[in-house]
N, C-alpha and C positions, 0 to 999 in steps of 0.2 A: 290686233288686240293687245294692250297691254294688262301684265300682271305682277302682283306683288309677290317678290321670291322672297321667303325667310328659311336661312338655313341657320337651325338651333342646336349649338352644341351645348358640350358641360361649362363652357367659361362661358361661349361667346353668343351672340344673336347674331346673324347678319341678314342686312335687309336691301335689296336694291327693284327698281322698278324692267320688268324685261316684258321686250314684244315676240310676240307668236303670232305665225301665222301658218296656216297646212301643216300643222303639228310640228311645225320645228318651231326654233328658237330663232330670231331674228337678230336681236341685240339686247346685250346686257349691261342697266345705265349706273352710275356709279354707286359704288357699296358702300351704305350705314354699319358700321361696326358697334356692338352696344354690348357691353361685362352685361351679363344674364343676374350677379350677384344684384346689380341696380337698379332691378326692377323686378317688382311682386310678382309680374306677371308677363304671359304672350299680350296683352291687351296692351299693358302700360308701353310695354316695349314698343308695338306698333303705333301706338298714340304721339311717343317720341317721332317717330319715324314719322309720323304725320305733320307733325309740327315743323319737322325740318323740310318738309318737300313743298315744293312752291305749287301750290293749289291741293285738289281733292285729290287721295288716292282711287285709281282702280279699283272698283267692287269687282276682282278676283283677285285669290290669294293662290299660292304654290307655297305648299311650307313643306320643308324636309325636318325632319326629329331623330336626334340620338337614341330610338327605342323603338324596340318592335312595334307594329300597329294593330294592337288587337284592341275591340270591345272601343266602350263607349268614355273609356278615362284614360287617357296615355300620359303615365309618369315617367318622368327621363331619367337616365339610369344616374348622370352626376348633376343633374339638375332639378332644383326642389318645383320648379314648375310643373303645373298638371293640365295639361290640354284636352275638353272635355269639343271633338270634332262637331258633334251637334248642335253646338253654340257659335261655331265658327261665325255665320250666319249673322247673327243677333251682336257677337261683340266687337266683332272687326268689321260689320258691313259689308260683307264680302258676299254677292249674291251665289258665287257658283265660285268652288275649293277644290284641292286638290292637297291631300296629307300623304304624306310617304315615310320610310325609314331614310334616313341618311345615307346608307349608301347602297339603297336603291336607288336613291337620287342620282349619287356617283354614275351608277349604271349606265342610266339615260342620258349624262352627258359623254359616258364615253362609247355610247349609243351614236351622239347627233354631232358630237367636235368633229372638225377638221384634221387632217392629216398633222399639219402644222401644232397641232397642239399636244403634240406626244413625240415623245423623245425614243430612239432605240437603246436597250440596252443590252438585251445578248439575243442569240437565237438567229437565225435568217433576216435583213436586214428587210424589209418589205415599206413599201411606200405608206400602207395605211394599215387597216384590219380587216382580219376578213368579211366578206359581206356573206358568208353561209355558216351556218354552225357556232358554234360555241365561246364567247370570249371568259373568261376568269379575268373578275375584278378584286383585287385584296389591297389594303391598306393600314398600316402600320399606324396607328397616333396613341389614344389612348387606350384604346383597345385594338381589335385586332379585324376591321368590316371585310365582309366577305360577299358579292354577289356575280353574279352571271347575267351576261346578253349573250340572246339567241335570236341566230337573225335567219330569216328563210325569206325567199321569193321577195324580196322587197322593202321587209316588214322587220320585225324586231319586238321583241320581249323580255322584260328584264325580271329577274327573279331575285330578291331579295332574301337572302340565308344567314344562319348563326353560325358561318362555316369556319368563325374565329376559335368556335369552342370545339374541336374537334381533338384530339389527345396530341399532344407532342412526341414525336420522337426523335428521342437522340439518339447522333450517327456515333460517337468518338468518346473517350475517358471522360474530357470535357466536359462533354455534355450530360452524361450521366451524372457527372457531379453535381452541376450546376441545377438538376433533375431534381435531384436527391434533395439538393437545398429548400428547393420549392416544396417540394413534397411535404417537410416538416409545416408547412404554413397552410397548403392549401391542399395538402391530401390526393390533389386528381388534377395533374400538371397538365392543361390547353395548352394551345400553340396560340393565345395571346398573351399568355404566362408567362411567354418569352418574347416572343416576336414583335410586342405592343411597348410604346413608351415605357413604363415602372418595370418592367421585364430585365432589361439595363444594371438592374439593383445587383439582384443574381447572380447575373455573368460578373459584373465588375466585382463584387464580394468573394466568388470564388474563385476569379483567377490570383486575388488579393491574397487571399487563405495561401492557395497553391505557391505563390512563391515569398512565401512565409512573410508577408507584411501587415502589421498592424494599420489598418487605415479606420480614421472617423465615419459613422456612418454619414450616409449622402444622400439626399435625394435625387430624381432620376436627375430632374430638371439640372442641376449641376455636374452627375456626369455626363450627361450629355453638352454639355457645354465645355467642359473638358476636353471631350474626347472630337470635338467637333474645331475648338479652337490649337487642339494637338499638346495640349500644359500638362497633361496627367496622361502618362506612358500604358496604364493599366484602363485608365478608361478607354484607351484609342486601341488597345487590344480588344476590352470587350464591346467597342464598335466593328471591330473587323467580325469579332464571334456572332454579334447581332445579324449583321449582313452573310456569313452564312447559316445562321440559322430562318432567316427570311428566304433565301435561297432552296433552301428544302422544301418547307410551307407550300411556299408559292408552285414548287413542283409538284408537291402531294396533291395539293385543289386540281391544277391542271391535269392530273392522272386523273383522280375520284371527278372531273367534269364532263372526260372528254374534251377537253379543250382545244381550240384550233390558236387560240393566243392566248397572251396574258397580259394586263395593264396592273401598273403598281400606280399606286394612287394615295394621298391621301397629305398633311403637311410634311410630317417627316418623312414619307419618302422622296421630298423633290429636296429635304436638309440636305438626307445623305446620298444623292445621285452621282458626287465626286465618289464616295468610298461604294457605292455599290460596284461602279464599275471596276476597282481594281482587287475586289475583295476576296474575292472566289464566290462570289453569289453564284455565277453562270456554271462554273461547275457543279454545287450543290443541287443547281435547279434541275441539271437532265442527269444525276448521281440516281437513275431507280433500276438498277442491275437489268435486267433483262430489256428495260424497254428505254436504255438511254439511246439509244439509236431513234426512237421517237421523236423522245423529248426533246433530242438538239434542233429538230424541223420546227417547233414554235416559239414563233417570236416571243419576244417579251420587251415590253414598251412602258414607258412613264410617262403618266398625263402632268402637260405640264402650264394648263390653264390654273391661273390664282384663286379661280373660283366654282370649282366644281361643283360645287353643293348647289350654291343659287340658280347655275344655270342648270343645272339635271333637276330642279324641283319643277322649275319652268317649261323642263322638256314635258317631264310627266304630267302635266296641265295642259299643256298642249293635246299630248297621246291620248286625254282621255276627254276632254273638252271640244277639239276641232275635230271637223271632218278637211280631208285633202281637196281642194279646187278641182273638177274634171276639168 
């Protein structure tokens, strides 16, 4: 069977056509990229997509969305689009849908990927993931996505959380300060207040403070290109301070999970896969005093498929569309 994948972020639309079959993903055919600012709508967007695909699309659709999924009108949180799922039907021709959050999407592809499509990065070196209990998925972009797969006897569940908004806490002077600075702006400091793309602002401003240098303000997108291309000595500091404060996070979820692993996921984390690994990430992640003896036992992995969203939309149409062949 095939289906139409649309994964919708704050800039971007992406659309590709993928086959299902016995609840998985079969194959995913090449990806439509579409600025979201260029079109009024999910409709318009898909109608591009129509126009570029050689014949009729599949009347099914798999869409993943930047925003919780509640009630009968989902606003996206940097996207003025409003997706009204009852109309799916009626505007995109779509006989039978399938709407998810974005990285619940995630989830379910890193639910159905292959071994090969994840990188090791600290932890116990293991071929794949585990097939019982608990995985922790997080991802760094412009916010901060957080969900879980839970896999028993066979099967598998993905749960979809806000678990980017949970409080931050910092280890070190550092990080207090860099605390303290947020605080003046947003009062009640999350761990994607740091951990997520515009978070970058923060660290680079106050290690900037700290060693008493006048710098112009910046946005993230510049230091991060800074600190990525190594030109600006303070940005590629507060890229080191990033990747340990990702490093915490990512162990916190793992504790508060239960977690048997953990996948880092999302674009920026496959940017900075060079600096996670030499950063001190791995130590931050199993730093929880009494139970780093745990925490050094699970792996931690990077997905490193280009297209997680489309294919974990496609997964979750599958999972909820197909029954498995006796």
């Amino acid at each position: 069977m095939q289906v139409v994948a649309v994964d919708i972020g704050g800039t971007h639309a992406r659309f590709a056509i993928a086959e299902v079959e016995n609840r998985r993903v079969v194959s995913l055919g090449p990806v439509m990229t579409q600025k979201t600012a260029e079109h009024a709508s999910l409709q318009t967007a898909w109608q591009a997509f129509e126009a570029a695909h050689d014949g009729p699309l599949p009347r099914a659709a798999a869409i993943s969305v930047a925003s919780p999924i509640t009630g009968d009108v989902i606003r996206l949180t940097n996207n003025p689009w409003v997706i009204r799922p009852s109309l799916i039907p009626e505007r995109l021709n779509a006989e039978t849908y399938t709407i998810i959050n974005d990285f619940g999407a995630v989830g379910h592809a890193v639910a159905q990927l292959p071994s090969a499509d994840f990188e090791h990065l600290c932890g116990p070196e293991e071929a794949g993931l585990p097939t019982e209990g608990v995985t922790t998925v997080c991802g760094p972009g412009t916010g901060l996505g957080v969900a879980q797969v839970f896999k028993h006897d066979g099967e598998y569940h993905v749960l979809s959380t806000e678990g980017g908004h949970m409080d931050y806490a910092p280890l070190d002077g550092i990080e207090d300060t860099f605390v303290r600075r947020l605080r003046k702006t947003f009062t009640r400091v999350s761990a994607e207040r740091v951990v997520a793309g515009p978070g970058i602002i923060a660290i680079y401003e106050t290690l900037a403070e700290m060693e008493g240098r006048a710098v112009p303000s910046r946005d993230d997108k510049t230091i991060w290109a800074e600190a990525l291309d190594g030109t600006d000595s303070i940005a590629l500091a507060a890229l080191d301070r990033f990747c340990l404060a990702l490093g915490s996070v990512a162990g916190d979820l793992a504790l508060a999970h239960g977690a048997k692993a953990v996948v880092i996921a999302g674009g920026l984390g496959l940017r900075i896969k060079d600096k996670l690994l030499r950063s001190g990430f791995d130590q931050r992640f199993v730093a929880k005093g009494r139970f780093q003896s745990m925490m050094s036992k699970i792996p931690v992995k990077l997905i490193t498929h280009p297209q997680p969203g489309l294919f974990g939309a496609a997964a979750a149409f599958a999972q909820e569309h197909q029954r498995t062949a006796s």
